[in-house]
C-alpha positions in Angstrom: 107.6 114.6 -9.7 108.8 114.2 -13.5 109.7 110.2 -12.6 107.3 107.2 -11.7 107.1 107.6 -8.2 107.6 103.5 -7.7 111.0 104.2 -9.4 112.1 107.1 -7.4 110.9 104.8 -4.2 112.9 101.8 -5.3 115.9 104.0 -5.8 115.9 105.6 -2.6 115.4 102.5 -1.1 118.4 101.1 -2.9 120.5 104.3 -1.4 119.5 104.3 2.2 117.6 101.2 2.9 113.9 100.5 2.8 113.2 101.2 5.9 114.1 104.4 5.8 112.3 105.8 2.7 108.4 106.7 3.1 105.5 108.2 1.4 103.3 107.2 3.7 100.8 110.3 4.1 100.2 111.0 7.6 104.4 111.2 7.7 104.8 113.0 4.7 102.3 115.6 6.1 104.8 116.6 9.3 107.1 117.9 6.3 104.4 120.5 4.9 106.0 123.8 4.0 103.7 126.1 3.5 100.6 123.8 2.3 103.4 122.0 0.3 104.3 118.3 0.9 107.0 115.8 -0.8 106.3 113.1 -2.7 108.6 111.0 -0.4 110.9 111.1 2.5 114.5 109.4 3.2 116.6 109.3 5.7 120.5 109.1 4.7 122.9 107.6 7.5 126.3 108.9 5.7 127.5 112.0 4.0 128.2 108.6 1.2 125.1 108.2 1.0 123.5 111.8 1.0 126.2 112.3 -2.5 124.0 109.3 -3.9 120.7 110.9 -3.3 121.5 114.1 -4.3 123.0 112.9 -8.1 119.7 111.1 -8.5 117.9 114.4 -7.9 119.9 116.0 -10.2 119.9 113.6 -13.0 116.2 112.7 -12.7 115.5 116.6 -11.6 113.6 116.4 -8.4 113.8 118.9 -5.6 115.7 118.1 -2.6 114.8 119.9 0.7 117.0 119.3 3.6 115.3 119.2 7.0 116.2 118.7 10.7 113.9 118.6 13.3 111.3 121.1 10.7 111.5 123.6 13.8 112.0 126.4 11.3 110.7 125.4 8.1 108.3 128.2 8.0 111.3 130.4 7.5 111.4 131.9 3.8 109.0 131.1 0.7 107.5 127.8 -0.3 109.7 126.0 -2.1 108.5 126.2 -6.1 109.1 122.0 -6.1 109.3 119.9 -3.8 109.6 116.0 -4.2 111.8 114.3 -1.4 112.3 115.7 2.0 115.9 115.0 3.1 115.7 114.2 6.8 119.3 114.5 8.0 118.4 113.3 11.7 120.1 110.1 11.4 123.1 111.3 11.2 123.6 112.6 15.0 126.9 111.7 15.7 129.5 113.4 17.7 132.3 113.1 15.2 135.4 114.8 17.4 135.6 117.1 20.7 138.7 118.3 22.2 138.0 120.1 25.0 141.7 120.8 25.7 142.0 122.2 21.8 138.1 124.4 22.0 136.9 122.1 19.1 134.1 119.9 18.1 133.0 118.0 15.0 129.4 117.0 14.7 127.0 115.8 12.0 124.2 117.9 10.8 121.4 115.9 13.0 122.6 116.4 16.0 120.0 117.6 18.4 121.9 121.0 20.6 120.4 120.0 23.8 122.7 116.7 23.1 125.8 119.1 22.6 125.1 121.2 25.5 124.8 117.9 27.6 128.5 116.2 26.8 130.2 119.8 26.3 128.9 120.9 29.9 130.5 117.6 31.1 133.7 119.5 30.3 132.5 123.2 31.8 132.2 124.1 28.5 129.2 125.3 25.7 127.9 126.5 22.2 126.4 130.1 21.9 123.7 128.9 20.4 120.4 129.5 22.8 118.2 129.4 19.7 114.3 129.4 18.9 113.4 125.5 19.6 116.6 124.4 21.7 114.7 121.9 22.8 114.4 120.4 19.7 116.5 122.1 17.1 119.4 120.2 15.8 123.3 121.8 14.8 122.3 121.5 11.3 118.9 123.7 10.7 120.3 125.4 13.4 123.3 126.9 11.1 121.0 126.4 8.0 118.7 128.8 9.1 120.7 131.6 10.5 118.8 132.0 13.7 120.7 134.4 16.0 121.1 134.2 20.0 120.9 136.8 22.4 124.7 135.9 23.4 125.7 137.0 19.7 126.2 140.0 22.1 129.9 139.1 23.4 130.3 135.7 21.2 129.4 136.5 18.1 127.2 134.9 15.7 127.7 131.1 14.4 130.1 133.1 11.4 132.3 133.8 14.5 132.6 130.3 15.4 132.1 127.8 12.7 135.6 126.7 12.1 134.4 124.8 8.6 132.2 122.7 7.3 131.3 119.6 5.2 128.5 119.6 2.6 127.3 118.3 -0.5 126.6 120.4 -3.9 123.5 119.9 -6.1 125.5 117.7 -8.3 126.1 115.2 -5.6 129.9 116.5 -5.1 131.3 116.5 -1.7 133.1 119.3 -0.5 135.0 121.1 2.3 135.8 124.6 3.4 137.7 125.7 6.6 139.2 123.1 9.2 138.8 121.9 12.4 141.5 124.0 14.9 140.7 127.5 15.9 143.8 129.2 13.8 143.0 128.0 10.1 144.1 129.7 6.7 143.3 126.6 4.3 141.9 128.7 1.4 138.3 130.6 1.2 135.7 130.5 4.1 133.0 129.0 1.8 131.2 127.3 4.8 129.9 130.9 5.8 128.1 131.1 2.6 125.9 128.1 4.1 125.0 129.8 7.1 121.4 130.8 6.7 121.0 129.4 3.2 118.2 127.6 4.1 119.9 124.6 2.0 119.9 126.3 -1.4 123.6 125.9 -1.7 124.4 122.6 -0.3 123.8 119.7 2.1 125.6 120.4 5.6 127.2 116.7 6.5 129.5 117.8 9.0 130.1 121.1 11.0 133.0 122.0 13.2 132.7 124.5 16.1 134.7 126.3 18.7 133.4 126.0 22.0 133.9 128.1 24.9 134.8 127.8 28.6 131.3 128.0 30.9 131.2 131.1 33.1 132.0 130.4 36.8 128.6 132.4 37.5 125.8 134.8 35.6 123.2 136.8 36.8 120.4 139.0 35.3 119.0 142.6 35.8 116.2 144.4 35.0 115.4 147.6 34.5 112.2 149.2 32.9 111.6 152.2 31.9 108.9 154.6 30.6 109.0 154.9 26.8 112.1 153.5 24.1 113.7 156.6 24.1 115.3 156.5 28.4 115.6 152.2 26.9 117.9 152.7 24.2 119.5 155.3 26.7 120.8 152.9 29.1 121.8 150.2 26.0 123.6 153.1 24.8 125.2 153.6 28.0 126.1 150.4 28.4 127.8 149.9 25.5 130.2 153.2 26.2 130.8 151.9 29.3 134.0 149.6 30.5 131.1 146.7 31.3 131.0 143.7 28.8 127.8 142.4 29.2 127.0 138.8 27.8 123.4 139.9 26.6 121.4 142.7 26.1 117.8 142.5 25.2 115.2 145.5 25.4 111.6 143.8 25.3 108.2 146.1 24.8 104.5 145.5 23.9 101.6 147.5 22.3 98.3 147.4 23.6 96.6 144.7 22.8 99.2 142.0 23.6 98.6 139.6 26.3 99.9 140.9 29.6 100.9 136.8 30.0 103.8 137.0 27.4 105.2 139.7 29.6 104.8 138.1 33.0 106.6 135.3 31.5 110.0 137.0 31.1 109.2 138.9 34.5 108.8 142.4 32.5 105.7 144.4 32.0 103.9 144.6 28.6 101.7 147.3 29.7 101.3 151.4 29.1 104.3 151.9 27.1 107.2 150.0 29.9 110.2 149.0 27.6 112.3 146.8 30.2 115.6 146.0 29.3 116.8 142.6 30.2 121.2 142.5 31.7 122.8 139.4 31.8 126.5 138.9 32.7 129.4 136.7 33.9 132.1 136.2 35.7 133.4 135.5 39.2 131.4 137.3 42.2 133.6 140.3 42.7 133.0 141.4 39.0 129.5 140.1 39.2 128.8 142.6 42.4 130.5 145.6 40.4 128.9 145.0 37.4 125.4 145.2 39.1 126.5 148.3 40.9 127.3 150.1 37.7 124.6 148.9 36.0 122.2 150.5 38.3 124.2 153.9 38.8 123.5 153.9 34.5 119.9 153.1 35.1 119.3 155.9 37.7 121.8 158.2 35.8 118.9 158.5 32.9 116.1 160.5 33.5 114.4 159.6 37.0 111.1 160.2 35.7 111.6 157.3 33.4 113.3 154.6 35.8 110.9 153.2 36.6 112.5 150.0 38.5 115.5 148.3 38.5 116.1 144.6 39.9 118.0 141.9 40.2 116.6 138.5 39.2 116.9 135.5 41.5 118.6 132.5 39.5 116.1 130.9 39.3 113.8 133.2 37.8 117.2 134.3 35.7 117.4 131.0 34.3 113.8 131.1 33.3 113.8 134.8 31.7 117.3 134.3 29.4 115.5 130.8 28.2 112.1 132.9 27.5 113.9 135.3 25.6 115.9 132.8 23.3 113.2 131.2 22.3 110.4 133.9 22.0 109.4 133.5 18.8 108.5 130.0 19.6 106.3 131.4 22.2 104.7 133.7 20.3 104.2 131.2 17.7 102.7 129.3 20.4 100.6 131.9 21.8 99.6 133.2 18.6 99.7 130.9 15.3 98.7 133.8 13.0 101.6 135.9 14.0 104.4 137.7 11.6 107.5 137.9 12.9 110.2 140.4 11.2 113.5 140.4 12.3 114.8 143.7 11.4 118.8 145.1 11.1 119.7 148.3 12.0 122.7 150.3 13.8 122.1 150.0 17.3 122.2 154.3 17.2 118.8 153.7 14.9 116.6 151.7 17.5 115.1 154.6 18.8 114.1 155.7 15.6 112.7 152.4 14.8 110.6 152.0 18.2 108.7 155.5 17.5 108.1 153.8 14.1 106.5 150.9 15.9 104.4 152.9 17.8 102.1 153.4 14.5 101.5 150.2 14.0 97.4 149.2 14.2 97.6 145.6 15.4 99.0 144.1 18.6 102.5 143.9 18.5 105.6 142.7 20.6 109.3 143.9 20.4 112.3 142.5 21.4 115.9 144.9 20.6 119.1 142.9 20.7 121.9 145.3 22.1 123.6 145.4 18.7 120.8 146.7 16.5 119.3 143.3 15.0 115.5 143.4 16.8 112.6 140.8 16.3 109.2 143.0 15.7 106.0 140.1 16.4 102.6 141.2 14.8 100.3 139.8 17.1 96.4 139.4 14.9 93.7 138.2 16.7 92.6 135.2 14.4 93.3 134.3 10.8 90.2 135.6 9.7 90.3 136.9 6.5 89.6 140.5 7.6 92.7 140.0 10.4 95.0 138.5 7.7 94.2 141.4 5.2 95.6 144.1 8.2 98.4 142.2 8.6 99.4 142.2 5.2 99.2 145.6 5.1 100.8 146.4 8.4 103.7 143.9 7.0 103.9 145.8 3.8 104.0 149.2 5.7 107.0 147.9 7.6 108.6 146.8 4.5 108.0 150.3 2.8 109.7 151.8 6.2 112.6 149.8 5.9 113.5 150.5 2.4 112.9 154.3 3.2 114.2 154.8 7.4 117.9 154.6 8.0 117.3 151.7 10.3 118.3 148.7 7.8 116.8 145.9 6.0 113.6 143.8 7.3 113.0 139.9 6.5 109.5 138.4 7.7 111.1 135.0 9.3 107.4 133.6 10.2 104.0 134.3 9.3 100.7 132.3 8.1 101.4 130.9 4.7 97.9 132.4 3.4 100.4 135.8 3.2 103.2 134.3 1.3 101.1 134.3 -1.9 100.8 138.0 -1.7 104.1 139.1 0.3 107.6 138.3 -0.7 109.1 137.6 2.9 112.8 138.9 1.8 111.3 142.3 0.9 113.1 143.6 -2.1 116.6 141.8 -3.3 119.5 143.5 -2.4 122.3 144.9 -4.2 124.4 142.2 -4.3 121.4 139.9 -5.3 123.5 139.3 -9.3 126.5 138.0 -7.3 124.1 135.3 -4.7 122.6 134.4 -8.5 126.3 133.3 -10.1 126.7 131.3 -6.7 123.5 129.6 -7.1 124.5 128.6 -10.5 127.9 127.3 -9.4 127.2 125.3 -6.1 123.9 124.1 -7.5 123.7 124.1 -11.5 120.2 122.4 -11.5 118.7 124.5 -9.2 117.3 121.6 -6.8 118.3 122.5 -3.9 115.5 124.1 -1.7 114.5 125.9 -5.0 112.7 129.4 -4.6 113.1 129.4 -0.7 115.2 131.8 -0.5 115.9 135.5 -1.5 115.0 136.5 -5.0 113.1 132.9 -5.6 116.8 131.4 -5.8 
């Protein structure tokens, strides 16, 4: 910190009230990122009082980090300074919901379990079964650019974020996008905060579509012998007239603990790749829908098939919940782990499973039906010997990915000891000049979240 900390304390507590301004150790540890800590915390209550904050950053150059709940504050690189945390979880207001209109307004802090509770009130939801729903807020939700297996038939939150509220790195507040459904009010800047990680701005205020709950779901499962017979059936699927609302294909190398399977009622042993069917509607297109799906499954090779069931709701429930938020439980299961979260065209997965197979460490896979799959590297201990594998396994799969036709990998989590030796963006993109210009325009003094993100932006 470049000011007397007393000064930057008095300040703050000037801005959003003494009571809500710390540096009290043991609190300021719970905002570690990556070994680093803030000199402070505070906690604004208004989008007012967040543009106050933010121009005393600027002016006396201290680095901001937004945070939510700190769910997914392992995702990207340490930040290169970091003096005040910016916890945004007093401001967890529902600003507006029509239900008759598809449209709600909330602030950033927010917890989603809070949104699913009043929109279900109304038969109605967010696509947003994320990593941590339990705890995640609307904010770091967006912030983050987590994805949810029912990107399938809704889209990602780019689909429906109607706009947005945030404030710049010099303290200016601004707007992009509206609050109905059909809005042509000038450039769709929110999007560029989606998955920003809060190098761009402050998110104050978001405004969603929400959509109608199904009248019913179910969930199938069918596993099969190898990836190949797998991507088969996903490929069938998606040629098909069937319009399912996830599709998830889920495997393990040897090595991985039989339990993670068992929890998502699919087998992790000798090379079964399950793929996990979930779909809505009423029950005459429910019963059709299973019936087709398991004339696909026993169309593939029959030495493959090797089952295919339908899940009691219950146990439905359970599974579609496990496989939102895996990489919370493997993070659980295994606090050493690297997770990449790899894009390719859905035609490539194959490809990119007979890669996997190569890899010398226990791993885990989960293949989202339109290409985007979460690869889990699964070491036994963070012993240096174990961390020294996985950096080389990680840096193997970032070769691959620069080289194989399946797409671009990012490393969302792993043990900070291998962020001082691995970039967890991989290589900047081509398009990496024109994210620098917006970086210089939306945040001039570089304090927002600075070197988190792609590139060290």
């Amino acid at each position: 910190m470049n000011v007397s900390n007393a000064m930057v304390l008095s300040r703050l507590a000037e801005l959003a009230g003494p009571s809500h301004v710390t540096n009290d150790p043991a609190e300021i540890a719970t905002y570690q990122i990556d070994g680093k800590s803030p000199a402070a915390v505070v906690r604004p209550a208004s989008s007012e009082e967040v543009a106050e904050i933010v121009k005393f950053a600027a002016a006396e150059k201290l680095a901001i980090v937004p945070t939510g709940a700190r769910t997914k504050l392992g995702i990207g690189m340490p930040p290169r300074q970091f003096d005040l945390a910016l916890d945004m979880t007093r401001m967890d207001r529902i600003v507006a919901y029509d239900p008759g209109d598809l449209t709600l307004s909330v602030e950033p802090g927010i917890p989603l379990h809070k949104i699913a509770g009043t929109l279900a009130e109304h038969r109605q939801f967010l696509p947003l079964a994320v990593p941590f729903m339990d705890r995640a807020t609307a904010g770091g939700t967006i912030a983050s650019g987590v994805d949810s297996p029912l990107r399938q038939i809704y889209g990602t939150a780019r689909d429906f974020v109607l706009g947005m509220e945030f404030i710049t790195g010099e303290g200016i507040a601004a707007k992009s996008g509206g609050r109905v459904v059909k809005n042509v009010a000038g450039y769709d800047m929110h999007k560029l905060m989606i998955g920003a990680l809060g190098t761009l701005g402050v998110i104050t205020k978001v405004n969603f579509r929400t959509f109608p709950l199904p009248r019913a779901a179910r969930t199938c499962v069918a596993t099969f012998r190898g990836p190949t017979a797998a991507c088969e059936f996903r490929h069938g699927i998606a040629r098909s007239a069937l319009r399912p609302q996830s599709v998830e294909i889920l495997a393990a190398g040897a090595g991985c603990d039989p339990l993670l399977g068992r929890r998502a009622a699919v087998s992790f042993e000798d090379d079964r790749w399950s793929v996990v069917v979930s779909f809505a509607g009423d029950e005459p297109v429910l019963d059709r829908t299973r019936r087709e799906l398991q004339g696909l499954a026993r169309g593939m090779n029959q030495n493959s098939l090797e089952s295919f069931t339908e899940l009691r709701a219950n146990l439905a429930e359970n599974v579609n919940r496990y496989i939102a938020d895996l990489p919370a439980a493997i993070l659980e299961y295994s606090p050493a782990a690297a997770i990449f979260k790899v894009s390719a065209l859905p035609m490539d997965m194959a490809g990119l499973a007979a890669d996997i197979h190569g890899i010398e460490v226990p791993w885990l896979v989960m293949m989202r039906g339109l290409g985007v799959t979460y690869l889990a590297l699964l070491p036994p201990d963070r012993s240096e010997g174990s961390l020294r594998v996985l950096k080389q396994e990680c840096a193997r799969i970032f070769s691959l990915s620069e080289r194989a036709p399946w797409g671009r990998s990012v490393l969302l989590w792993c043990p900070s000891e291998l962020k001082r030796e691995i970039n967890v963006w991989g290589a900047p993109s081509g398009d990496f000049a024109q994210m620098q210009k917006l970086k210089s325009v939306f945040d001039p003094s570089g304090i927002l979240s600075p070197g988190r993100f792609m590139g060290g932006l």
